[in-house]
GUKESE-197174 format. One record per residue (C-alpha): residue number from 1; x, y, z. Coordinates in Angstrom, 3 decimals. Layout:
BEGIN
{NUM, {X, Y, Z}}
...
END
This chain:
BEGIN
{1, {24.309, -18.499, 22.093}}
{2, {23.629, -15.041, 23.377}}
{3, {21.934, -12.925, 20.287}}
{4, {24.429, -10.163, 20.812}}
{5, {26.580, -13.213, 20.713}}
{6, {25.452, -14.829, 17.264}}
{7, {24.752, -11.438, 15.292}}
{8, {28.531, -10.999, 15.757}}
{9, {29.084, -14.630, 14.142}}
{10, {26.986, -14.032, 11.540}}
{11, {27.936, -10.865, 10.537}}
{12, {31.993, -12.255, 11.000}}
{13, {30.990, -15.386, 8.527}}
{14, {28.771, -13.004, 6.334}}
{15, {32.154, -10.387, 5.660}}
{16, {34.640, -13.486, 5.062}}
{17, {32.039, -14.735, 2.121}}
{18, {32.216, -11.106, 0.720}}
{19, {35.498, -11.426, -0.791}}
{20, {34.327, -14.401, -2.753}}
{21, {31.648, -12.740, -4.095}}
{22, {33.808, -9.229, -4.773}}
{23, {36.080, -11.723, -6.682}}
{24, {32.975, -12.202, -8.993}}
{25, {32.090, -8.271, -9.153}}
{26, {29.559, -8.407, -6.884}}
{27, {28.792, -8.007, -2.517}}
{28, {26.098, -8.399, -0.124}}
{29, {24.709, -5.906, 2.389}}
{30, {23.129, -6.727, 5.465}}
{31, {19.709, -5.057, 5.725}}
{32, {18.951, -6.751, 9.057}}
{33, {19.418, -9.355, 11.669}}
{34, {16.662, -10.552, 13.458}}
{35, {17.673, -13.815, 15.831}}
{36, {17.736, -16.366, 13.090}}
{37, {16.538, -14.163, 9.834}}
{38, {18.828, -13.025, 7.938}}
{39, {17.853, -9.936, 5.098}}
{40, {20.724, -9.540, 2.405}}
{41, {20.835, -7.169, 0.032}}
{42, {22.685, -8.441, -3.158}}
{43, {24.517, -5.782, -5.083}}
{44, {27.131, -4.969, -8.261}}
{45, {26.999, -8.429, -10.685}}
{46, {25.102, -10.059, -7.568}}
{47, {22.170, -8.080, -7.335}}
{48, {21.405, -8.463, -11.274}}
{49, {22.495, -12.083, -11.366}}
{50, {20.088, -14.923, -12.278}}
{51, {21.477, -17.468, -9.715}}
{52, {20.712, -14.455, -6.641}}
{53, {18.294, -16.582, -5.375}}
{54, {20.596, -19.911, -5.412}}
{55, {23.557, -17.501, -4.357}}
{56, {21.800, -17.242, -0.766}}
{57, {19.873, -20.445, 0.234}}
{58, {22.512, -22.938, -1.460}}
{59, {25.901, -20.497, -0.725}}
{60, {25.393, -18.176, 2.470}}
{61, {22.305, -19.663, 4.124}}
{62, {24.089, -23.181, 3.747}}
{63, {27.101, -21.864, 5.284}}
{64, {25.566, -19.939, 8.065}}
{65, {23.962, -23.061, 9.173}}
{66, {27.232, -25.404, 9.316}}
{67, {29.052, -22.134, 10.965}}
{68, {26.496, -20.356, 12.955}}
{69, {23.124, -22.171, 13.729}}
{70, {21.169, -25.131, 11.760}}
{71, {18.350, -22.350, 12.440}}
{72, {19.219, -19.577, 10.410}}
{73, {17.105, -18.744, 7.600}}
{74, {18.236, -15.816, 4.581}}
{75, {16.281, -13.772, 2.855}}
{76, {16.885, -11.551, -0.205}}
{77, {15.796, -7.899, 0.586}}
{78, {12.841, -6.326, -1.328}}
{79, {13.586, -3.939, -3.745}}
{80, {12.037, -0.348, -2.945}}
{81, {11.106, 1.364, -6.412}}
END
């Protein structure tokens, strides 16, 4: 897959699993893709929540990988104070 190719995938997967988190007052925000990285930015009831973490290795990384590619790896974005 083309990376042009699977930053469109991701990013298509990545906006369908918004609504499921705006259902729970909260989104995402992608901060970059890089190939197989991933940066999300966590934000409303998301950002503060103290399952973030679980929210996007066991939720959206899991996903990506059945969707996109077994090779995708998420990170949460660093907060600049």
């Amino acid at each position: 897959m083309a990376a042009n190719e699977m930053d469109a995938k991701i990013r298509e997967v990545l906006e369908e699993l918004r609504g499921a988190l705006q259902a729970d007052g909260g989104d995402l925000e992608v901060v970059a893709i890089q190939g197989t990285k991933v940066t999300l930015k966590l934000k409303g009831a998301c950002g503060c929540c103290p399952h973030a973490q679980m929210t996007l290795k066991n939720g959206i990384e899991r996903i990506l990988r059945e969707r996109v590619s077994e090779d995708i790896v998420v990170e949460r974005a660093t907060e600049e104070k």
